[in-house]
N, C-alpha and C positions, 0 to 999 in steps of 0.2 A: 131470235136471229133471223133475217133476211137469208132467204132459201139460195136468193140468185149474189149474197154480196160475195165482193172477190176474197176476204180472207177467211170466208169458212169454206168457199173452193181451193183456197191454197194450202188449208190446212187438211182438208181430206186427201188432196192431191200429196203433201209433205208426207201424212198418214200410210199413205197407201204403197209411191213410193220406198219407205223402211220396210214394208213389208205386215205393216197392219191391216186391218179389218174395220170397215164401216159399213153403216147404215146408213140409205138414204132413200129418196123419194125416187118415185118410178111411176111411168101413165097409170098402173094401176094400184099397186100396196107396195108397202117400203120393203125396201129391197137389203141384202147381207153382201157385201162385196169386198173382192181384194182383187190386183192383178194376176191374169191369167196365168201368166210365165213364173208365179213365184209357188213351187209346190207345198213348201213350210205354210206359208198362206192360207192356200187352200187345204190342204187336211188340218187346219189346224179349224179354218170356219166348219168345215165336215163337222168336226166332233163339237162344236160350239153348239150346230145345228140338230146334233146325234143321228144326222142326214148320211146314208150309205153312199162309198163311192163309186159302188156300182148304178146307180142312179145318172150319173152325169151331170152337169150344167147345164145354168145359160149362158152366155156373153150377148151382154149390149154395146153398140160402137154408136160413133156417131157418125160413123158415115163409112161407105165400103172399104176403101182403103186398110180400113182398120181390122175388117174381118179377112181379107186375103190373106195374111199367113195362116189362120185356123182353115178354113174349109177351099175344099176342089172348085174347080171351075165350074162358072152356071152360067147359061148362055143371059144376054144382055132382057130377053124377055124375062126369066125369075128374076134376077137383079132390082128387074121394075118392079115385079109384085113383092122380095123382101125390102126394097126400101118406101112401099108405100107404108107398110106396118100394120095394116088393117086385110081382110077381106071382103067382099059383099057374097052377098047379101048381108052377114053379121057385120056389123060397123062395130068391131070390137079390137082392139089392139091384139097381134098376131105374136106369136115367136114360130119362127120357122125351122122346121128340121131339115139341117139341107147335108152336101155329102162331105167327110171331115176332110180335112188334107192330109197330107201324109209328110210325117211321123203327126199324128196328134197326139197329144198328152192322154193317158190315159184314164186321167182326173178331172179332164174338161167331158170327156166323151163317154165315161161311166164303159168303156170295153167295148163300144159299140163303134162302126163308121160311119157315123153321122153326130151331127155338132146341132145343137139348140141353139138360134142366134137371133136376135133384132138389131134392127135400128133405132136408137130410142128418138121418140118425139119429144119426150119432158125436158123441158129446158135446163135444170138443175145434172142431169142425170148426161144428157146431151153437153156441157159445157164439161162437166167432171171428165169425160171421156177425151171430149180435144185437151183438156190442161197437160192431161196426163198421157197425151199421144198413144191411146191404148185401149182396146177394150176392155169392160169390167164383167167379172163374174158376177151374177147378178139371182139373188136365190129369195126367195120371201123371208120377210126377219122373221121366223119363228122357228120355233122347235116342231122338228120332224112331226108331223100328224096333229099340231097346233094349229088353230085358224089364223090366220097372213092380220096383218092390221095396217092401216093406210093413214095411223095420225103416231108421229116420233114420241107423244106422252103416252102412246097406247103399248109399246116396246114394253116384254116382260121384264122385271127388273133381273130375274135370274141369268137374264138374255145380254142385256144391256151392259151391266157388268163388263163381259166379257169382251167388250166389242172398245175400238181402242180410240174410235170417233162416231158420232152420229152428225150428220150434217141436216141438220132441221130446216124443213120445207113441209111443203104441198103435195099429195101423188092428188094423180089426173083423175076425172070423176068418175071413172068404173070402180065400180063395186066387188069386183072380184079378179084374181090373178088371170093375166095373159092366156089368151086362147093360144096350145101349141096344134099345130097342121106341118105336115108334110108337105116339103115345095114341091117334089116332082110326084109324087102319088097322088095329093089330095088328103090322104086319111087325116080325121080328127082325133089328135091323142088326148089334147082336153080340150073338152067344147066351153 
């Protein structure tokens, strides 16, 4: 199946929608996602993933808009640096920890006041996002302390299963999960 045709986007979008769980491609490894607002969703991926909610999320958007109701105000300079998606010197695709809004879920933010967020460049991941007017939670498809995999035949079958759509594509040609940094500190939480 064509990663970009419009009816496995409108069946992940239908999917996700009802309140299911898929799998999809993402610039670096395939990713586990539901929408944010739906909590049945998400602790239901939590224990799919046997990923603690004290941990938190990511959300990827496809564009700012879509992150203003999750996170506070960041003046127009971060804005620039989280929607380039990258950092330099490393040219490697970023998630940004920036500061959460207020009320945030406590299941996107793992108890914390700050929110894990990008902007996705992947076209598949990018498109799924505008269908569905919405950011996605966006987690590595694998089991808590399993290595991430970046091809839809690689998904564990134990995994797979349980997931209620995979939308088959491409992830981007990094080798390994998203570098997360802090917007307004700097620190690297994974390089």
């Amino acid at each position: 199946m064509d990663e970009h045709s419009q009816p496995a986007i409108r069946t992940a979008f239908e999917t996700l929608i009802s309140g299911g769980i898929i799998a999809y491609p993402t610039e670096t490894v395939y990713g586990l996602g539901c929408l944010p607002n739906n909590i049945d969703a998400i602790k239901r991926l939590l224990a799919i993933k046997h990923r603690s909610s004290k941990k938190g999320l990511i959300l990827i958007a496809a564009n700012r808009q879509q992150l203003l109701p999750y996170i506070s105000s960041l003046s127009d300079e971060l804005w620039k640096k989280l929607a380039t998606n990258t950092t330099s010197p490393v040219s490697r695709t970023t998630t940004w920890i920036v500061p959460a809004g207020k009320p945030t879920n406590r299941w996107l933010s793992g108890n914390r006041n700050t929110l894990a967020v990008r902007i996705t460049q992947h076209p598949t991941a990018h498109a799924l996002c505008l269908k569905c007017n919405s950011p996605l939670i966006s987690t590595s498809a694998n089991l808590s302390g399993s290595p991430p995999v970046k091809l839809y035949t690689d998904l564990p079958r134990s995994l797979s299963k349980q997931l209620d759509f995979v939308l088959q594509g491409y992830c981007g040609g990094e080798s390994v999960a998203s570098r997360i940094e802090d917007i307004i500190s700097g620190e690297i939480i994974r390089a």
